[in-house]
N, C-alpha and C positions, 0 to 999 in steps of 0.2 A: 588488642588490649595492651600489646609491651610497647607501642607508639603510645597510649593516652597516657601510663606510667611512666614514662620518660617524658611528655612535655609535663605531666602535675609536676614531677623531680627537678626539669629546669625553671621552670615558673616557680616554684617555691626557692630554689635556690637565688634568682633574682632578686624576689619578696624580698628575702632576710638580708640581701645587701645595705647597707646603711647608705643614704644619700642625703648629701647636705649642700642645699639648695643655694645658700649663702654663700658659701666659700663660690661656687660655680658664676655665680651672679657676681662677686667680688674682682673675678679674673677676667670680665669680659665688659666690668662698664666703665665706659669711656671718663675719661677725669681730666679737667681743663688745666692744661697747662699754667704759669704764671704770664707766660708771653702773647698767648691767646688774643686774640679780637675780642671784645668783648661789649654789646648793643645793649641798652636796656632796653626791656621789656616793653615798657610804655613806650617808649620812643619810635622802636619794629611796630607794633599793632593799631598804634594810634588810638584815637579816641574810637575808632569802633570796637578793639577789642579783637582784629582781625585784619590779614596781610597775605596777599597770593603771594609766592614767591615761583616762578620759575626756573627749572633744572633743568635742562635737554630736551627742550621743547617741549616740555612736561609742566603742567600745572599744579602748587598744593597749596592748602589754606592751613595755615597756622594761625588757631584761635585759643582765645582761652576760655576756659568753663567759667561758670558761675562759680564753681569753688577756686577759682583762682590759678586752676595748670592749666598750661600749653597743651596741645592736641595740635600733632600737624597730621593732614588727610590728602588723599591724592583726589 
């Protein structure tokens, strides 16, 4: 019983932490330089809409949706 009272007490002590998902999201996503390479879109995909790109002997398909993003997949 004093282990189930002690994990309710840290699990609820967790809960009531405040997490703000944005700020975390803000610190980790990438942001293109000004001096950056920079390809259009049409140009990469061609008229299919679709481009393997090889990385280490690895294959991935960068396509884009119907709603119009990019989706790369291995």
């Amino acid at each position: 019983m004093i282990i189930n009272t002690r994990l309710i007490i840290i699990l609820y002590h967790y809960a009531m932490q405040p997490t703000d998902l944005t700020d975390t999201c803000k610190r980790y996503t990438p942001h293109p330089e000004p001096e950056d390479r920079r390809i259009d879109s049409n140009e990469l995909l061609g008229s299919e809409g679709r481009v393997v790109i090889e990385h280490d002997g690895q294959q991935y398909l960068l396509r884009q949706t119907q709603a119009g993003k990019l989706i790369l997949t291995k």
